[in-house]
C-alpha positions in Angstrom: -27.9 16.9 -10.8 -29.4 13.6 -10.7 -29.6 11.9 -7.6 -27.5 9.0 -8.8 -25.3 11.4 -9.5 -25.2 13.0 -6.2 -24.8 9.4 -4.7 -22.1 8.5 -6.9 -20.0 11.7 -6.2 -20.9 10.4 -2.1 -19.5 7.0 -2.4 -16.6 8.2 -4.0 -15.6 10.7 -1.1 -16.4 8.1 1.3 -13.7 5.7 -0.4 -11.2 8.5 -0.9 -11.2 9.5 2.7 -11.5 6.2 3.9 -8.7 4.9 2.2 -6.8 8.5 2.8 -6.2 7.8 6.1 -5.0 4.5 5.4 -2.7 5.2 2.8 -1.4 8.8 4.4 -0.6 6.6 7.2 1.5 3.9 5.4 4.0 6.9 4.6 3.6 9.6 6.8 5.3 8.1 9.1 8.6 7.5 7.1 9.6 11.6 7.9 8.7 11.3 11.1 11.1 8.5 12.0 13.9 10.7 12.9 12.2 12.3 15.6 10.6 9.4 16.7 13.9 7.6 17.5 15.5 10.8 18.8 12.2 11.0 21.1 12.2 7.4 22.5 15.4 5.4 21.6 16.4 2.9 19.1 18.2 3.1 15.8 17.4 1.6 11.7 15.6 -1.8 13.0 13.3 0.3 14.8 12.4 2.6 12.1 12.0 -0.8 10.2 9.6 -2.1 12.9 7.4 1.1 13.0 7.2 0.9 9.6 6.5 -2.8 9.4 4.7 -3.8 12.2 2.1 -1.6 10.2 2.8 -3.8 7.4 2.5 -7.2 8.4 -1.0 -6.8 10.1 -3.0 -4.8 7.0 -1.1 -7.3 4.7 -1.5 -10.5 6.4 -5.3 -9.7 7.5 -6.3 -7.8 4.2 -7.6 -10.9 2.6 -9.7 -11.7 5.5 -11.7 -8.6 5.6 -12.7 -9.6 2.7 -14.5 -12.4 3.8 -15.5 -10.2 6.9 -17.3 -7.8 4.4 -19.1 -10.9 2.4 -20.1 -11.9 5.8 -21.1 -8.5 7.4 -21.9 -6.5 5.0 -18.8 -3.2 3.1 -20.1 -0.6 5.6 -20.3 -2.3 8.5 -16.6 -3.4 7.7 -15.5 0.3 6.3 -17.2 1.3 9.8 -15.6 -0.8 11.8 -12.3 0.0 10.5 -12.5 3.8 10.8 -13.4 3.5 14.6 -10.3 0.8 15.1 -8.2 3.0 13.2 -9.6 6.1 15.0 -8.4 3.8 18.5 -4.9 2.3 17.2 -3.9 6.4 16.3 -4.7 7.8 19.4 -2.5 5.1 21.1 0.5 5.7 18.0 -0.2 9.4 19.6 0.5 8.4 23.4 3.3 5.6 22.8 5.4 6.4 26.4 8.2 3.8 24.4 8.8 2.2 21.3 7.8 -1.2 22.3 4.3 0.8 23.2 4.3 2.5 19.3 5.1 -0.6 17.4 2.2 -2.5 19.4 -0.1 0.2 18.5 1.0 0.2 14.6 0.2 -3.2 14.6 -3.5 -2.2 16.0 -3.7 0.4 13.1 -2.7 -2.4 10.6 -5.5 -4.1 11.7 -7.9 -1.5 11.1 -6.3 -0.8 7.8 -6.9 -3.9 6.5 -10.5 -3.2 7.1 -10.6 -0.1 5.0 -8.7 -0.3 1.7 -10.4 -3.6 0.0 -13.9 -1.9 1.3 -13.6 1.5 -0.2 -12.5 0.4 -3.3 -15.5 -2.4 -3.6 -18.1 0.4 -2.7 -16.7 2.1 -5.9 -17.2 -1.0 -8.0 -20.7 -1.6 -7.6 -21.8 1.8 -7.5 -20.2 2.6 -11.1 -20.2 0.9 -14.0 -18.4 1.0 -17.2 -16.1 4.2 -18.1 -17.8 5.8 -15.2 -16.5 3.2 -13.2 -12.7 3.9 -14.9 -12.8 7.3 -14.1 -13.7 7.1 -10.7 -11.2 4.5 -10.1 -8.8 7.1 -11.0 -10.1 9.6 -9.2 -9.8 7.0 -6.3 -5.9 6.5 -7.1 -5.5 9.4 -7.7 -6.6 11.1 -4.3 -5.2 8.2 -2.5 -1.9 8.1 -4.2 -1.5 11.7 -3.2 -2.1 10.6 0.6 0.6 7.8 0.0 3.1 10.8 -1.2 1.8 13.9 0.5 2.1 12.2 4.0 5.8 12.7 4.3 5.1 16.8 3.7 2.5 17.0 6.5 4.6 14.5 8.8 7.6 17.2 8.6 5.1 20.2 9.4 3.6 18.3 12.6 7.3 17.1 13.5 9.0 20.5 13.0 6.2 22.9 14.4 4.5 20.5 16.7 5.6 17.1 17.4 5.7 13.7 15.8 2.5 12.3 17.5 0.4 14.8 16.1 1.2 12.5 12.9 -1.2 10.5 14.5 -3.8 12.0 16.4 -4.8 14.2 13.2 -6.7 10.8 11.7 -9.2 11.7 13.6 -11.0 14.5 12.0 -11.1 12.8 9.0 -11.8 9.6 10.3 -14.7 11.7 11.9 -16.1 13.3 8.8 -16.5 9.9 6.7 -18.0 8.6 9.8 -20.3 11.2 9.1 -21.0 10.9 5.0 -21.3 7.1 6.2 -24.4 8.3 8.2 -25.9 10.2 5.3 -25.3 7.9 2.4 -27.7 5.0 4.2 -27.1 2.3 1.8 -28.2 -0.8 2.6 -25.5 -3.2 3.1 -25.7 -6.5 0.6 -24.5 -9.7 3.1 -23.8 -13.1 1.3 -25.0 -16.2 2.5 -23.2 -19.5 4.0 -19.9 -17.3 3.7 -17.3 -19.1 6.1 -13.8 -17.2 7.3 -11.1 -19.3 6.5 -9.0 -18.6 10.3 -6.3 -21.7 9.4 -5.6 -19.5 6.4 -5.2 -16.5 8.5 -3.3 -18.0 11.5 -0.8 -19.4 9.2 -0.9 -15.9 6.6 0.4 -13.9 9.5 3.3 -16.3 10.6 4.2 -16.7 7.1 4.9 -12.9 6.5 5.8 -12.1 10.6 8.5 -14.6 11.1 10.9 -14.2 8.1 10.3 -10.4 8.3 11.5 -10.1 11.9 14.0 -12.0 10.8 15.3 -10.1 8.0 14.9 -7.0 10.3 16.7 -8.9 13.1 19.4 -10.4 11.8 21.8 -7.7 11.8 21.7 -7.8 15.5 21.9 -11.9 15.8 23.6 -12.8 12.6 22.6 -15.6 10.5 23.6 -18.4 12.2 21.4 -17.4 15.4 18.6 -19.7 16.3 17.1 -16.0 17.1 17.2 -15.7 13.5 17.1 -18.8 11.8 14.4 -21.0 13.4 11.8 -18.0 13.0 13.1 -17.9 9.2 12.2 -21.2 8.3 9.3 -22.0 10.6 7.9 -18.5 8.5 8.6 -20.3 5.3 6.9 -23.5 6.1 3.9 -21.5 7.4 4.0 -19.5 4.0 4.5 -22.9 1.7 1.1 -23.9 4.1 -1.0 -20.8 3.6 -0.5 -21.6 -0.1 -1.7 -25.2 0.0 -4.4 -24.2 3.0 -5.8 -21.6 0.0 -5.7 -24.5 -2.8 -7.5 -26.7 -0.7 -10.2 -24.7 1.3 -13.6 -24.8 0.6 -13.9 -21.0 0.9 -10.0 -20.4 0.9 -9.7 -16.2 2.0 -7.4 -15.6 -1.7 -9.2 -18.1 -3.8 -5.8 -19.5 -5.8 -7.8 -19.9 -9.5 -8.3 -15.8 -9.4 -4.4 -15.8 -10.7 -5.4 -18.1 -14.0 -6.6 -14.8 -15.2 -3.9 -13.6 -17.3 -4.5 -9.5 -16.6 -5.5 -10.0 -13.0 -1.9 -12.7 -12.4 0.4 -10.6 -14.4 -1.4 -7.4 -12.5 -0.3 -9.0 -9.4 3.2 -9.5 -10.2 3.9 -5.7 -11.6 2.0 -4.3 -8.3 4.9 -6.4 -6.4 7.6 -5.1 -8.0 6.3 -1.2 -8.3 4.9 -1.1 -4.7 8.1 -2.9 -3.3 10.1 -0.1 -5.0 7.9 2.4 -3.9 8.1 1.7 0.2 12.0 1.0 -0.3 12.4 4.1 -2.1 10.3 6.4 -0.2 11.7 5.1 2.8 14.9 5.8 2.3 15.1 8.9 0.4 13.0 10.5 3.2 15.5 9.2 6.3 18.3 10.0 3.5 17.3 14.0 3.2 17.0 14.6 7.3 20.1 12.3 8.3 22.4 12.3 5.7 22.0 15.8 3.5 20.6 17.6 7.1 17.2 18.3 6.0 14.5 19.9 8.6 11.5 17.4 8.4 9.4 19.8 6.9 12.2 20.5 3.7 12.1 16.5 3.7 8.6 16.1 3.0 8.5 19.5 0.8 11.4 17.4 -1.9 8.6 15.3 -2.7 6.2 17.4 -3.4 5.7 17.7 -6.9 4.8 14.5 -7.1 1.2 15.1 -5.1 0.4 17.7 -7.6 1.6 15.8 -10.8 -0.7 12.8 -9.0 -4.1 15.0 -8.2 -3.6 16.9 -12.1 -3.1 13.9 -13.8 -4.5 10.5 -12.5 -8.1 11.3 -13.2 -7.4 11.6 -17.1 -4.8 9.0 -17.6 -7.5 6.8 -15.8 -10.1 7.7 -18.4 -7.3 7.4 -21.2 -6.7 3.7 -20.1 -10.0 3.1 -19.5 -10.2 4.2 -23.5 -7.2 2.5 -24.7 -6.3 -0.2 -23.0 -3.6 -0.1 -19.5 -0.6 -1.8 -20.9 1.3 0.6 -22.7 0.6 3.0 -19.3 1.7 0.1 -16.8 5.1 -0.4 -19.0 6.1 3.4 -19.8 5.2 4.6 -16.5 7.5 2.2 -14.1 10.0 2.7 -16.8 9.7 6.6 -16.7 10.3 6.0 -13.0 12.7 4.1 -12.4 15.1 7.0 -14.4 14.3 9.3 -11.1 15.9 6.7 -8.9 18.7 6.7 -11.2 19.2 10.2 -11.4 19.3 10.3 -7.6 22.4 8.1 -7.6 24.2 11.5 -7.8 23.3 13.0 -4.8 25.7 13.0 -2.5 26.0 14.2 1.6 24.8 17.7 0.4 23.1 17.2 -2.5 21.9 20.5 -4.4 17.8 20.2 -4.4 17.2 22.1 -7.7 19.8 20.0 -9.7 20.0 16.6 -8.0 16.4 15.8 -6.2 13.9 17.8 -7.5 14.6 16.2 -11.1 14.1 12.6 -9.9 11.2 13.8 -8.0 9.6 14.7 -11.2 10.3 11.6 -13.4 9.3 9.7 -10.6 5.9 11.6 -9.8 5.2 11.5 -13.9 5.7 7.5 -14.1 3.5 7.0 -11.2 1.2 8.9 -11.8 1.1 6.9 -14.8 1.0 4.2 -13.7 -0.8 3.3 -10.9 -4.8 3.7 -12.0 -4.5 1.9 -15.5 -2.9 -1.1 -13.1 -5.5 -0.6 -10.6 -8.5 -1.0 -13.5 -6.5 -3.9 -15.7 -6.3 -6.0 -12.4 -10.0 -5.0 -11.3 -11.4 -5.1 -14.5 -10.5 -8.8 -15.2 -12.6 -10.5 -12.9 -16.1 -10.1 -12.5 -17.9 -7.1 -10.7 -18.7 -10.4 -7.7 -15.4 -10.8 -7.0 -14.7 -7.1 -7.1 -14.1 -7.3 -3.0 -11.8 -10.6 -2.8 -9.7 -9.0 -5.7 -8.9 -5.4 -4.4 -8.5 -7.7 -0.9 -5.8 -9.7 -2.9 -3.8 -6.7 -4.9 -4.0 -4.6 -1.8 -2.5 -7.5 -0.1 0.0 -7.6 -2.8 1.2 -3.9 -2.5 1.8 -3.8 1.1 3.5 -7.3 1.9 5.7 -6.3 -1.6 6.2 -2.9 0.7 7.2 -4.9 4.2 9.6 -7.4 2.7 11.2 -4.2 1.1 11.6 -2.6 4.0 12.5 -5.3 5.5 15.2 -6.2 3.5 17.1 -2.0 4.7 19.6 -3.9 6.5 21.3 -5.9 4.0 21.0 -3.2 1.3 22.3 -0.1 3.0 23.5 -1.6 6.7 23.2 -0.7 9.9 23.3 2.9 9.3 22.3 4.8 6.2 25.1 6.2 4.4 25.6 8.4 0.8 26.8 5.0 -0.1 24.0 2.6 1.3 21.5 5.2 0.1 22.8 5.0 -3.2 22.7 0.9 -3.3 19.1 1.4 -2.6 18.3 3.7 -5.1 20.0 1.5 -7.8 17.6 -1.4 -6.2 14.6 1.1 -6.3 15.3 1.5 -9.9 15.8 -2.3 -11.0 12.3 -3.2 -9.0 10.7 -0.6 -11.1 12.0 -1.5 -14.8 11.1 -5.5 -13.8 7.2 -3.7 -13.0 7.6 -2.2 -16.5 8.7 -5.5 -18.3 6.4 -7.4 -17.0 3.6 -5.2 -17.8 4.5 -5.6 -21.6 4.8 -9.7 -21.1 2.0 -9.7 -19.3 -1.0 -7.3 -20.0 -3.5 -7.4 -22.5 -5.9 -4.6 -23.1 -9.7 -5.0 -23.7 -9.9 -8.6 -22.1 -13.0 -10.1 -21.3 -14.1 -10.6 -17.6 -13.5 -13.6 -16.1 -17.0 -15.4 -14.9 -17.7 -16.7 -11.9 -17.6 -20.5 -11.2 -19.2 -21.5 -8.5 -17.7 -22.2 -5.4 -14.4 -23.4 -7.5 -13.3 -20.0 -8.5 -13.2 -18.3 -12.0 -12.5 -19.5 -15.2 -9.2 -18.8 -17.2 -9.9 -15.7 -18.8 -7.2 -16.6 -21.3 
């Protein structure tokens, strides 16, 4: 094997584990939520926190480890991020309260936000052309399978061990990428007179912190609370000045003229509505199993299952088949194909028959992601150029997981305070709708074989139309 080859196949499980950890921990913790609130108090709002406070500080900060890796070079970022990760999990691990846990989800947000945009650059100037397509795949596909594989392992460590071993497992892989890190010894590329845009940051975190806690919140407060409704419009003004702080910076942290690219826009918008259904969904269906239908963790993590193995078969080659023929029909039929497994799961009921009413929406839903999710990685990716490749994984990771908050966020007024065969129905419903407005606009949106939009100086990118 040639050693390109050999430092190809390094990079890639480099990204894969470093974004592995990341991802596994975005929903691992969904299973585990039961125990947790069994363990150390509280009831759906926080579950919603755990989940969230997660959320808000990899999807509010994503955008600036961007910069941070323009300025410091991918793996001193990527490396920086596995140790803080390494930290924030052994302190998820030792949370005495709940207060404590949520504090230290917030610590592994931050560290996440270091990772994902990172790993995925590496990727993208290591590969080129349908090389580059496949191992994007390859990348999604791995990584997907963390996102859906985490609820299984979090039932095994909750039902044979305890829920903080959720946690403090991160570390051996953590360790071993540490390790390949040490081995690969590639030189870090650091751009000059790169500036980090904190106004933008200061202001991207209150945007997305303060309407969130007060969706989460306002089931306690009501509406017409100050408790509620001064955070939710202070978070909306912060929000409407994070956008105009972006348009006006001269090295804005989500440069604003990287969305007059028609694939990498429209991209944007279908990975809001898939991922949002994704979090809500996967949320819900996993609480669902153990609270409602009686599930052991380790049965509620098993359901989903099939959709790890449909994910690790198949991404690699419908990666390669996009990369041939273009992502858009993939990015339309898979949400679609989707979106009939939420459906289908509108039948369940308080003891819902696995074989007959789960395992089939497992299925459709692990065969439309699977589908779906590396032809929308590369159509995004693949519309700007290779320069840009950081900023725009940055920007669509961003997307995914603040789509994923404000879903979770939004629980309450789906399902109220407790979940219910009714309320968990509602949601599914939703699930489903989110998913067949990612298919449509996939088919408005995406073209296939566009050409990559150049860079433009400090002003941003050209159209790309």
């Amino acid at each position: 094997m040639a050693p390109v080859e050999k430092r190809q196949k390094l990079v890639l499980a480099i990204a894969v584990l470093a974004s592995f950890v990341a991802f596994l921990d975005g929903s691992v913790i969904t299973v585990a939520l039961p125990a947790i609130i069994r363990d150390l108090g509280g009831g759906i709002s926080t579950q919603q926190w755990v989940v969230d406070a997660y959320l808000i500080s990899l999807g509010s900060l994503i955008l600036v480890a961007g910069s941070l890796s323009d300025l410091y070079g991918r793996i001193v970022i990527l490396r920086t991020g596995l140790i803080g990760f390494g930290v924030g999990s052994l302190l998820c691990a030792v949370a005495p309260t709940a207060e404590f846990l949520i504090i230290a989800r917030g610590v592994q947000g931050v560290a996440g936000a270091l990772l994902v945009p990172s790993s995925l650059a590496i990727i993208l100037s290591n590969f080129r052309g349908p090389a580059q397509a496949k191992a994007i795949g390859q990348w999604t596909g791995f990584t997907s399978a963390a996102f859906i594989l985490g609820p299984l392992l979090g039932g095994l460590f909750v039902d044979l061990a305890s829920w903080r071993l959720v946690f403090a497992i991160n570390v051996l892989p953590i360790a071993v990428t540490l390790a390949l890190l040490a081995v690969l010894k590639q030189k870090d590329e650091r751009e000059k007179g790169v500036a980090i845009d904190y106004p933008g940051a200061v202001l991207g975190v209150l945007g997305l912190g303060l309407p969130v806690f007060a969706l989460i919140e306002q089931g306690h407060y009501g509406w017409g609370s100050p408790v509620i409704f001064l955070p939710l419009g202070f978070g909306i003004l912060c929000f409407a000045a994070f956008l105009w702080r972006e348009r006006t910076a001269k090295q804005p942290m989500m440069p604003l003229a990287l969305f007059t690219v028609r694939n990498f826009a429209w991209g944007n918008v279908t990975t809001t509505f898939v991922y949002a259904a994704l979090s809500l969904g996967g949320f819900l269906l996993a609480v669902y199993l153990q609270q409602v239908a009686g599930y052991p963790a380790t049965l509620a993590g098993l359901a989903t299952l099939p959709v790890t193995i449909i994910s690790i078969l198949f991404s690699s080659r419908i990666g390669s088949l996009a990369g041939k023929r273009g992502p858009r029909l993939f990015m339309t039929a898979g949400p679609l194909i989707a979106a009939v497994g939420f459906f289908l799961y509108v039948f369940a009921g308080a003891h819902p028959d696995y074989w007959t009413q789960i395992l089939p929406g497992v299925i459709f839903f692990g065969i439309g992601m699977t589908i779906t999710v590396a032809p929308l990685t590369s159509a995004i990716l693949g519309a700007i150029d290779e320069r840009q490749a950081g900023i725009g994984s940055a920007i669509n990771n961003a997307v995914s997981r603040v789509a994923g908050l404000v879903a979770i966020a939004f629980i309450g007024l789906i399902v109220g305070p407790q979940l219910g065969v009714e309320g968990f129905q509602r949601g599914m419903v939703v699930t489903a709708i989110l998913l067949m407005l990612g298919g449509a606009t996939s088919w408005i949106g995406i073209r296939n074989f566009v050409e990559k939009a150049p860079v433009r100086g400090a002003e941003g990118v050209a159209s790309g139309e």
